[in-house]
SEDREN-969675 format. One record per residue: x, z, y of N, C-alpha, C, CB in turn. Coordinates in steps of 0.1 Angstrom, whole numbers. Last residue first. Glycine has a CB too. Example, Ala and Ser with C-alpha at 12.3 -4.5 7.8 and 13.67 -1.06 7.14 Angstrom:
2
[pt [128,71,-22],[137,71,-11],[129,79,0],[141,57,-6]]
[pt [132,78,-57],[123,78,-45],[132,78,-33],[113,90,-45]]
//
This chain:
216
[pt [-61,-225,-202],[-72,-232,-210],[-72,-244,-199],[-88,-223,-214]]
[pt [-45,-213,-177],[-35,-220,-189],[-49,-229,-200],[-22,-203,-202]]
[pt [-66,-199,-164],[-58,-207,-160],[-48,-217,-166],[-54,-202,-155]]
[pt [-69,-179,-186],[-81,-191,-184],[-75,-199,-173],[-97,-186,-179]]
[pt [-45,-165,-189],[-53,-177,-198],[-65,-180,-196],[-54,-176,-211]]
[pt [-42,-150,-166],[-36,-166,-164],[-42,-170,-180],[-14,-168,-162]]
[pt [-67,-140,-163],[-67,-148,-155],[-56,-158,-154],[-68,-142,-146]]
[pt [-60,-120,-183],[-74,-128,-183],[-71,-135,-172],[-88,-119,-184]]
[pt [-36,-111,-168],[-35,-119,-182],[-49,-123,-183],[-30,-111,-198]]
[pt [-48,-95,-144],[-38,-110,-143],[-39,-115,-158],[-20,-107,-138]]
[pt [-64,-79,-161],[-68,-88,-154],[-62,-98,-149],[-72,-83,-148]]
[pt [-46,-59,-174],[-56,-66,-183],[-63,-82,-173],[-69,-53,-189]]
[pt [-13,-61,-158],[-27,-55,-163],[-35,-64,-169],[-36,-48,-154]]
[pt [12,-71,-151],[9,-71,-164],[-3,-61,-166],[20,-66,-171]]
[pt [11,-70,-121],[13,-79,-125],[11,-82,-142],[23,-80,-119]]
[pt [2,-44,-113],[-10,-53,-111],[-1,-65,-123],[-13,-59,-91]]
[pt [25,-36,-124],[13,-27,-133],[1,-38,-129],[9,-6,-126]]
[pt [42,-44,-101],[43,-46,-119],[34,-44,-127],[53,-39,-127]]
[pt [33,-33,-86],[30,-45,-86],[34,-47,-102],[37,-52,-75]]
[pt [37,-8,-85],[26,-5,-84],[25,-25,-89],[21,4,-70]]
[pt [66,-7,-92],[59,4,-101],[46,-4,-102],[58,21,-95]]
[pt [72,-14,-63],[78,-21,-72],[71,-16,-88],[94,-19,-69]]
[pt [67,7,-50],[63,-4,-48],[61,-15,-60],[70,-9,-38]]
[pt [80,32,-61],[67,30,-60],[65,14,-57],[61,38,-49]]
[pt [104,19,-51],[103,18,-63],[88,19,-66],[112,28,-70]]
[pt [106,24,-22],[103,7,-26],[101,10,-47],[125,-8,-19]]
[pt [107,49,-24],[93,42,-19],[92,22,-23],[93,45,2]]
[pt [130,56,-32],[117,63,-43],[106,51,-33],[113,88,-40]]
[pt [143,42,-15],[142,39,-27],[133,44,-34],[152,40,-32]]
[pt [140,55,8],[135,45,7],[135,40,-7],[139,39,16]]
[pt [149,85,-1],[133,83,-3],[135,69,0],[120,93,7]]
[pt [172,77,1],[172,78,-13],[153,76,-8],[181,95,-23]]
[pt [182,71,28],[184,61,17],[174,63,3],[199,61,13]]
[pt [173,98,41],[162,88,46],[168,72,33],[165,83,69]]
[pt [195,112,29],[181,114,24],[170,97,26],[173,129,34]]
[pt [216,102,48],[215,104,32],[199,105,22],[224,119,28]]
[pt [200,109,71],[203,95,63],[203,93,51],[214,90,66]]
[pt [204,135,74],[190,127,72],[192,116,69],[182,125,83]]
[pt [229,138,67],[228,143,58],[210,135,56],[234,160,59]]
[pt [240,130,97],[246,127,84],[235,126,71],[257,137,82]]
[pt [226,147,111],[220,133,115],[226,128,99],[225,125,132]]
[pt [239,172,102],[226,170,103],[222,154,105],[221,180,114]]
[pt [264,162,113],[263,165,97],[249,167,89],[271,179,95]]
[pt [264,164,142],[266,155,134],[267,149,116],[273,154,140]]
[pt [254,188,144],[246,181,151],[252,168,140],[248,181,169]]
[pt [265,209,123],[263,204,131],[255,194,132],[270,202,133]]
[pt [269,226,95],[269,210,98],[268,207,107],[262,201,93]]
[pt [271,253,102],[280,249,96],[282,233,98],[278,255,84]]
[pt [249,258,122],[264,256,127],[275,255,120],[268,265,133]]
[pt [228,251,103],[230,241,119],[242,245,122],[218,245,134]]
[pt [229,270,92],[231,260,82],[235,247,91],[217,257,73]]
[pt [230,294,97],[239,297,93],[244,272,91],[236,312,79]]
[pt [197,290,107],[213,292,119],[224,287,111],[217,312,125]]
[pt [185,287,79],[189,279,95],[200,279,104],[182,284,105]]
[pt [185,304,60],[199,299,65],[196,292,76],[208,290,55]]
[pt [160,297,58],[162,313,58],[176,314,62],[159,322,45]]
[pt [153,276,57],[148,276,66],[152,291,69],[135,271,65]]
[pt [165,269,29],[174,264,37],[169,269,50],[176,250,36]]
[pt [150,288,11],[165,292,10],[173,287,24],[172,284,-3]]
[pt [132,276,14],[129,285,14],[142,292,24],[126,288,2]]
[pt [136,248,-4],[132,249,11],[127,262,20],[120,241,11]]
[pt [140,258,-27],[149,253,-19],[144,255,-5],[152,239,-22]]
[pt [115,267,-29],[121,279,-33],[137,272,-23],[122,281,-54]]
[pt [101,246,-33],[98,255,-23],[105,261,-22],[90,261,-23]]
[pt [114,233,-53],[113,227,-43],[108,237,-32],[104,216,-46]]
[pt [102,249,-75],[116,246,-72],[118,237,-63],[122,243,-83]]
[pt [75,242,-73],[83,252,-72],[95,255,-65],[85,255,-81]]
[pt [74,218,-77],[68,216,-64],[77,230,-59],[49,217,-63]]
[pt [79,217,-108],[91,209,-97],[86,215,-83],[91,188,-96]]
[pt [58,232,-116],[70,240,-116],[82,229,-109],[74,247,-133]]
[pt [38,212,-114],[40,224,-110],[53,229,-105],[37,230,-119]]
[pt [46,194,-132],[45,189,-116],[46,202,-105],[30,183,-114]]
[pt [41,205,-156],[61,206,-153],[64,199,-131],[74,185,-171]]
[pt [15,212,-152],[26,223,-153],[36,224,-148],[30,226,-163]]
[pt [10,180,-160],[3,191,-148],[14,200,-145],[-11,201,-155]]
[pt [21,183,-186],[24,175,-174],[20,176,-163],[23,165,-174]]
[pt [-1,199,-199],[16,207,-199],[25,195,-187],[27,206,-221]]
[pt [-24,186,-196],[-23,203,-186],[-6,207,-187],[-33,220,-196]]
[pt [-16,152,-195],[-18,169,-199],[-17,178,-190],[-10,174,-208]]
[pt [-9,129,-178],[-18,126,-192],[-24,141,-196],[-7,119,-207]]
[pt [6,122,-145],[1,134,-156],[-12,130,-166],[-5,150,-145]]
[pt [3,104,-128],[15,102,-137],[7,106,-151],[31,113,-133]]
[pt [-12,113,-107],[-19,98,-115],[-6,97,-129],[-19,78,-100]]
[pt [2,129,-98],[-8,134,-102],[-15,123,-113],[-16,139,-89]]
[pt [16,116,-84],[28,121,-94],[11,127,-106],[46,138,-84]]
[pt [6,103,-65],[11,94,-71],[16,101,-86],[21,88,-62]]
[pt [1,130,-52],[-9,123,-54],[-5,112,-68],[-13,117,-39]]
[pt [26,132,-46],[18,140,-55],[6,136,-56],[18,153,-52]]
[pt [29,114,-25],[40,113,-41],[31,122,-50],[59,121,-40]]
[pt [13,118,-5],[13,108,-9],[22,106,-24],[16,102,2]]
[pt [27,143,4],[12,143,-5],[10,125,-10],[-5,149,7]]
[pt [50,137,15],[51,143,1],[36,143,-3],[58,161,0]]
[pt [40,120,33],[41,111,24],[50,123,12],[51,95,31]]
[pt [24,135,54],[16,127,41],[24,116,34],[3,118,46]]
[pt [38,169,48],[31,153,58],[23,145,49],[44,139,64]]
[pt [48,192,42],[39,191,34],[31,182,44],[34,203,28]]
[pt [66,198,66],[65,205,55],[63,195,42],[54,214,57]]
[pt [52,188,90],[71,191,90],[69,193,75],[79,208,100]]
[pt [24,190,102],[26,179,89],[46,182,88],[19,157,95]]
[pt [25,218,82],[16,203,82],[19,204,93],[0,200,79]]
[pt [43,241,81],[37,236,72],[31,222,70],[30,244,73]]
[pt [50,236,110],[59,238,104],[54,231,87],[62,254,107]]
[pt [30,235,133],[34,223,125],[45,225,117],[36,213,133]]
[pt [7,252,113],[11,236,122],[20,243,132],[-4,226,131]]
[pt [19,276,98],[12,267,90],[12,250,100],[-3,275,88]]
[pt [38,288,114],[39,284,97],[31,275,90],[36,295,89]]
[pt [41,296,136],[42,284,137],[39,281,124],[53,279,143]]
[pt [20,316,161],[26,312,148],[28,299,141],[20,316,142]]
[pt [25,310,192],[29,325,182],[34,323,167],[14,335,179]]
[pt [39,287,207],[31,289,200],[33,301,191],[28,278,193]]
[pt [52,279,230],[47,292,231],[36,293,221],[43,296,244]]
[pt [63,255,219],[75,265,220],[70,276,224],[86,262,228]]
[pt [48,240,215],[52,242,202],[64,256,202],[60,226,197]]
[pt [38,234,240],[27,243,231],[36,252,219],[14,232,222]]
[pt [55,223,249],[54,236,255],[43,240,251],[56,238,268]]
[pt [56,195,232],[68,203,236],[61,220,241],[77,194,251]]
[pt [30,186,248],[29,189,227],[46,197,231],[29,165,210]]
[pt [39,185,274],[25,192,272],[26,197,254],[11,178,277]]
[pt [58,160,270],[61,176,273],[51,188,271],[65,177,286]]
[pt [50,141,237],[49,146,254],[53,164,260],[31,144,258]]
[pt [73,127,217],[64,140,218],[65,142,239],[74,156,205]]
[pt [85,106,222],[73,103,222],[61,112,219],[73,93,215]]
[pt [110,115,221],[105,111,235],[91,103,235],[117,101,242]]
[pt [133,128,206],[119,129,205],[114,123,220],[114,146,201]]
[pt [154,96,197],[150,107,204],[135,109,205],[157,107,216]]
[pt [150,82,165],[150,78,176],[149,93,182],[139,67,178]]
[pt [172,73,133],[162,81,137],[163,80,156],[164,98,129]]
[pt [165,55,108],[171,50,126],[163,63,136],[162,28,133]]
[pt [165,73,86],[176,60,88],[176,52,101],[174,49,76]]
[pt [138,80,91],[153,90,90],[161,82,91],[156,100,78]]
[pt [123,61,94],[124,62,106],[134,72,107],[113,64,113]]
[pt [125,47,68],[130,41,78],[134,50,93],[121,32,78]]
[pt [110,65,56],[124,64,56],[134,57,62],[127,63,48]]
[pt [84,64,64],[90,74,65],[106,73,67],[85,82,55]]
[pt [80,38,48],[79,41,65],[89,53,68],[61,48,71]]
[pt [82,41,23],[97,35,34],[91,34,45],[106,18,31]]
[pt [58,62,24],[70,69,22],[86,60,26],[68,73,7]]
[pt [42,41,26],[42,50,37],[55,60,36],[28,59,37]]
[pt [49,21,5],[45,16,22],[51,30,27],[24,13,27]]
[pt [44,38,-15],[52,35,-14],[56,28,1],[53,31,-25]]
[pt [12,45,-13],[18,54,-12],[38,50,-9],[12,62,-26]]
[pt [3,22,-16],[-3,25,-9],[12,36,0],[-17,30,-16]]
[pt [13,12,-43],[17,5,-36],[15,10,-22],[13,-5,-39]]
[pt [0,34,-56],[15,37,-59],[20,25,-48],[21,35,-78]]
[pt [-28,30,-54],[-21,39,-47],[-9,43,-43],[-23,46,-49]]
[pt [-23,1,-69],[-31,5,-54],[-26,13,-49],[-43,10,-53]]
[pt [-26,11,-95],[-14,4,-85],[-13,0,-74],[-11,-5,-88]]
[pt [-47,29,-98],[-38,37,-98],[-24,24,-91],[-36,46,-115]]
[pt [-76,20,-76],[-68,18,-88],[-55,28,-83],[-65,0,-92]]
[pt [-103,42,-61],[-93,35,-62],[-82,34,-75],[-87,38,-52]]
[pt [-130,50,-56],[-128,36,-67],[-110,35,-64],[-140,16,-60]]
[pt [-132,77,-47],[-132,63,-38],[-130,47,-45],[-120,65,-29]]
[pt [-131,86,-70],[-145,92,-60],[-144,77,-50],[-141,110,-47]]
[pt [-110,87,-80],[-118,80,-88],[-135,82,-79],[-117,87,-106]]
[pt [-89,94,-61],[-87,80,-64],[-104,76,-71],[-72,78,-76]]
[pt [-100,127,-61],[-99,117,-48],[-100,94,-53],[-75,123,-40]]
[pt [-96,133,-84],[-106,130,-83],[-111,121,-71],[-110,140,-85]]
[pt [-61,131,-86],[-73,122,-97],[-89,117,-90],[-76,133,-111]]
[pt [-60,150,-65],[-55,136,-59],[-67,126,-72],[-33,133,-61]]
[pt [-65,176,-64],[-77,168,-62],[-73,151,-63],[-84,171,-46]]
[pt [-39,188,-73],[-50,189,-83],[-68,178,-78],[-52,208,-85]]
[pt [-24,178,-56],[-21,180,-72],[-36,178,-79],[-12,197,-76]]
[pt [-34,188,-33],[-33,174,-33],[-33,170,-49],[-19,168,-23]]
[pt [-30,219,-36],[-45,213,-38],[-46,192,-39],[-55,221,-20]]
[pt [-4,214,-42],[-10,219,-53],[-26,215,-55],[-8,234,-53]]
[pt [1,212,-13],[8,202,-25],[-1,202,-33],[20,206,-33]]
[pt [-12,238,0],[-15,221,-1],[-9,209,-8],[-14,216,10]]
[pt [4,255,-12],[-9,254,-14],[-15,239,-12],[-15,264,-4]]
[pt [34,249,-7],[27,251,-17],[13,252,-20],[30,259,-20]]
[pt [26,250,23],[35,236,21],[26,237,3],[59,238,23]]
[pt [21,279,24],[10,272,28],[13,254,28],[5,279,43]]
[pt [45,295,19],[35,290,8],[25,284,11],[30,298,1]]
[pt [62,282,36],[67,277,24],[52,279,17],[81,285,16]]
[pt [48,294,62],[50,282,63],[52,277,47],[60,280,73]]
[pt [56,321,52],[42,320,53],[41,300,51],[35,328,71]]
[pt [89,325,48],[78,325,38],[67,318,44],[74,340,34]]
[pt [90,314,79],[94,307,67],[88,308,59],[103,308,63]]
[pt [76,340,90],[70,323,96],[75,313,83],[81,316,116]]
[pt [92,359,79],[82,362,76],[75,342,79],[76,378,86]]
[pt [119,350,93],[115,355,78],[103,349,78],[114,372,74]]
[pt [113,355,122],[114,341,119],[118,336,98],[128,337,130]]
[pt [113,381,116],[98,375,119],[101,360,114],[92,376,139]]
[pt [139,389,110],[124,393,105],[115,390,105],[120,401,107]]
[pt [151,381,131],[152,373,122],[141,376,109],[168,373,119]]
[pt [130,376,161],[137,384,155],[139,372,143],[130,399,153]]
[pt [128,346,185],[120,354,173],[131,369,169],[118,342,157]]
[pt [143,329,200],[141,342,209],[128,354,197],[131,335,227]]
[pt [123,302,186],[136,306,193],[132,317,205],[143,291,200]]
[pt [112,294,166],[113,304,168],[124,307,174],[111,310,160]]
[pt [119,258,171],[97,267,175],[100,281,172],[79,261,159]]
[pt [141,263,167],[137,255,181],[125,265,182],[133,235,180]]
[pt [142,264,138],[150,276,149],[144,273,161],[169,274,151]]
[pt [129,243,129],[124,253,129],[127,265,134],[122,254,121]]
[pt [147,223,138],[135,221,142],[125,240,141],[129,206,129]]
[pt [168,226,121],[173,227,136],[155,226,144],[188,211,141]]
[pt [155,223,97],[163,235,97],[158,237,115],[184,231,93]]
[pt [145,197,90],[134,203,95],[144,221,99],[119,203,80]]
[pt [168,187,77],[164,182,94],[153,192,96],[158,164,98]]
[pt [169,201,52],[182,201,62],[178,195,76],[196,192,56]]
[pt [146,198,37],[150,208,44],[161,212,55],[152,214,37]]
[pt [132,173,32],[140,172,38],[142,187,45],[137,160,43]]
[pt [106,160,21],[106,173,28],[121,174,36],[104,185,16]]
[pt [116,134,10],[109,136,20],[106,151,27],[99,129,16]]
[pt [140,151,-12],[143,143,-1],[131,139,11],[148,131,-7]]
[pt [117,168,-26],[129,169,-17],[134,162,-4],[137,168,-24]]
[pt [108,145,-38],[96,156,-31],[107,158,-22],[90,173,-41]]
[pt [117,132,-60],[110,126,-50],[106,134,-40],[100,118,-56]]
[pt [132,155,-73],[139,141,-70],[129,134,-56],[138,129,-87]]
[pt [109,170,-82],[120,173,-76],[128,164,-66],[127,177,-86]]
[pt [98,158,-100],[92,160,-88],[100,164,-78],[84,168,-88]]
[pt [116,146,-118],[110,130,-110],[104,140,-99],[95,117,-120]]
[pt [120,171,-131],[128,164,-121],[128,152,-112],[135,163,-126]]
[pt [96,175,-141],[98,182,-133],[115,174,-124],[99,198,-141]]
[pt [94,151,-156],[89,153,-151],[88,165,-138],[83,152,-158]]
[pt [110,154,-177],[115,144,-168],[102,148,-156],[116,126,-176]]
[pt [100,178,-191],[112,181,-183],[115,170,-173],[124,183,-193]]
//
């Protein structure tokens, strides 16, 4: 059960359904609401497919490339207070060129890029599942990773199917509000990774073989 809510907790806030809202009305703007349906579902389950495949390759990924598990949690914590830094000063889009602008807006389907990857499912929710994947000891902690990713889609379902309803209840200024709120909490899920990954260097078998033969 802690486990479905550590996915939940950490997943959310970098997916962040409430800024990706006004983003995803933008790339179907002039859609029916039927279609701009159908782009949400498609976009949610292809966010779910790649979680799930990150879920389930992330173990073999770390042990194919030698990497330690406080490595990645330090790896992974970097990129996610990147991330949150940049919801906590967030800058105008003015480093998307107009050329990436007037693809995004006569692009037929948007569900999978860039709604799905990287708006969706970037690399710092794969970067947590990856991290959340190195958590899991069982197939039933496997499961409860599962069923958070779920319940995480299901939100993010709910809020891209309220778009409109959700941009004119908060506004422009309730939206920038509410990325903050988020961009605080993932910096903390990311400095905590950090903090997770050094502690684990700092009491593994190898700093203590190395401070007593430093103390002999």
């Amino acid at each position: 059960m802690e486990l479905i809510i550590a996915t939940i907790a950490s997943l959310l806030p970098i997916i962040n359904p409430f800024s990706t809202a006004p983003m995803f009305l933008a790339m179907t703007q002039g859609d029916s609401d039927s279609y701009r349906n159908i782009q949400a579902k498609k976009g949610v389950l292809y966010m779910v497919i790649i979680l799930l495949v990150s879920l389930v390759a992330g173990t073999f990924i770390m042990n194919f490339f030698g990497l330690s598990l406080p490595g990645m949690r330090i790896a992974g914590g970097i990129l996610i207070s990147r991330v949150a830094m940049g919801m906590l000063n967030p800058s105008q889009d003015s480093e998307r060129s107009e050329e990436e602008k007037k693809e995004v807006s006569e692009k037929k389907d948007v569900s999978f890029t860039p709604l799905a990857m990287p708006s969706l499912s970037g690399p710092g929710a794969i970067s947590v599942i990856i991290g959340m994947s190195s958590i899991a000891s069982s197939v039933i902690d496997y499961l409860f990773i599962v069923i958070g990713v779920l319940i995480v889609a299901i939100v993010v379902f709910i809020s891209l199917r309220s778009a409109s309803r959700l941009v004119k209840y908060l506004g422009v200024t309730g939206l920038l509000a509410m990325t903050k709120i988020m961009g605080f909490i993932i910096l903390c899920v990311g400095i905590q990774f950090i903090v997770n990954g050094v502690m684990a260097i700092a009491t593994g078998d190898v700093m203590l073989q190395f401070i007593q033969k430093a103390l002999q």
